[in-house]
N, C-alpha and C positions, 0 to 999 in steps of 0.2 A: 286723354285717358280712355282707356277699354271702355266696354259697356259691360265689360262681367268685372270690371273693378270697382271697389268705393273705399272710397276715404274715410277715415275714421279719426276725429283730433282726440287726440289723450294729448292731454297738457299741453305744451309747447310743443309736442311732436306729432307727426301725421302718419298714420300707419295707411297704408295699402290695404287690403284683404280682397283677395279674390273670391268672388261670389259666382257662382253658377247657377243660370236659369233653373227653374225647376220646371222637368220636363213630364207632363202629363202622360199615364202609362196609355196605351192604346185600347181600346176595347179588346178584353177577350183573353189581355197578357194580365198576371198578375205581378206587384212589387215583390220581388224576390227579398226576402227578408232571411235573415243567417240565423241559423236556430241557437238557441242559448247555449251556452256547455252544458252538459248533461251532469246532472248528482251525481252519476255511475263511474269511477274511476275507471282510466285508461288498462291497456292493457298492460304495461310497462308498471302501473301504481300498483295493480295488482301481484304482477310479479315481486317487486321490489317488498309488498307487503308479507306474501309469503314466506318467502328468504329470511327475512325478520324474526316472524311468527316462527318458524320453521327455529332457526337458531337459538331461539328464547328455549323455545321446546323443549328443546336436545342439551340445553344449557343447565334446565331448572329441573325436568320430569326424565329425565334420559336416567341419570344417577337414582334418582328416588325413587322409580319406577323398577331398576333392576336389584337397590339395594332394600327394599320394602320386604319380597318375598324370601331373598338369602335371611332378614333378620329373623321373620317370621319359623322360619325352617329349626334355625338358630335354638328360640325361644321352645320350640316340640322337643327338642332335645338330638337333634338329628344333626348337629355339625362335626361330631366326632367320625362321620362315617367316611371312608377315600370319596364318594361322589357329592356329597358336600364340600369337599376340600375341592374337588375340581369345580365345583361349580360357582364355587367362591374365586377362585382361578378367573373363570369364566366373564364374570359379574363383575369384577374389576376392570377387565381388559374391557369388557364393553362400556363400563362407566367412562373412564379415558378414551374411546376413541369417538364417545357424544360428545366429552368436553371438546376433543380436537373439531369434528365434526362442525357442533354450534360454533365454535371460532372461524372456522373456513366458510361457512355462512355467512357471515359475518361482514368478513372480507370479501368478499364477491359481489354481496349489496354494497356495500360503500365502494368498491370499485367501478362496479357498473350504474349506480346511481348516488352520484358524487353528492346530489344537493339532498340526499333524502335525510331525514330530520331524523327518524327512527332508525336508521341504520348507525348515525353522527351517536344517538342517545345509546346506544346495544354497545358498540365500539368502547364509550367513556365505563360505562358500566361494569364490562368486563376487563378492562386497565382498571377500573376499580379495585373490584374484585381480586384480582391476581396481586395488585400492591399490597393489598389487607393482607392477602393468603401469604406474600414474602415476610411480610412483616411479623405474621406470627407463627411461622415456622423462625426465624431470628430470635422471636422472645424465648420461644421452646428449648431453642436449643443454649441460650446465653442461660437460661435456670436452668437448665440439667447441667453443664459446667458447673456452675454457683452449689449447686444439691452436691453434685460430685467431690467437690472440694470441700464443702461444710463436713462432708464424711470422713476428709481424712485422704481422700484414695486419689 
């Protein structure tokens, strides 16, 4: 048997385990010790967090933010005017291309960061979301047939 081996019995059985001297550092050199992982997320977590953040954004404040001031306008009594009608124009098309927007967000965190938890969580949420939204565009429109027909027409 080596001198850097020893023997170990567990029960009926003999293990090996390779032991190495331990070698005293020299004067002057220090033991190189590997620093901890640091609190601070990588660069990579950080992006991946963005993306996230970013999408929720554009997902939640993109529509509420452009359709806040159109109501407001609304409410003054200023929607009858052509530059309210286009701005409402406007305010649409940019509500829809946040939703598109936060979705291709979306997709791009979970593509490029397969294992991330919050992209997995953004992902289920908005398939949430869009099944609720099919679902009750279906109810809408099965009562206005039902309204339809109770009238006669």
């Amino acid at each position: 048997m080596d001198k850097n081996q020893l023997n170990q019995n567990i029960g009926p059985y003999v293990q090996t385990v390779n032991v190495e001297p331990e070698v005293p550092s020299e004067p002057g050199t220090q033991n190189i010790i590997q620093p901890e992982a640091s609190a601070e997320p990588s660069e990579s977590k950080k992006l991946e967090r963005l993306l996230c953040f970013l999408s929720l954004g554009l997902y939640i404040l993109g529509p509420s933010v452009i359709s806040i001031p159109l109501y407001l306008l609304e409410i003054v009594g200023v929607s009858e005017t052509p530059v309210m009608s286009v701005l409402s124009s406007i305010g649409s098309a940019l509500g829809s291309i946040s939703y598109i927007a936060a979705w291709v967000l979306m997709i791009i965190a979970r593509v490029k960061f397969k294992k991330s938890v919050f992209a997995k969580v953004l992902m289920w949420v908005y398939i949430g979301i869009f099944a609720v939204s099919v679902l009750a565009v279906i109810i809408l429109i099965i009562s206005c047939i039902e309204f339809l027909r109770s009238c006669g027409l």
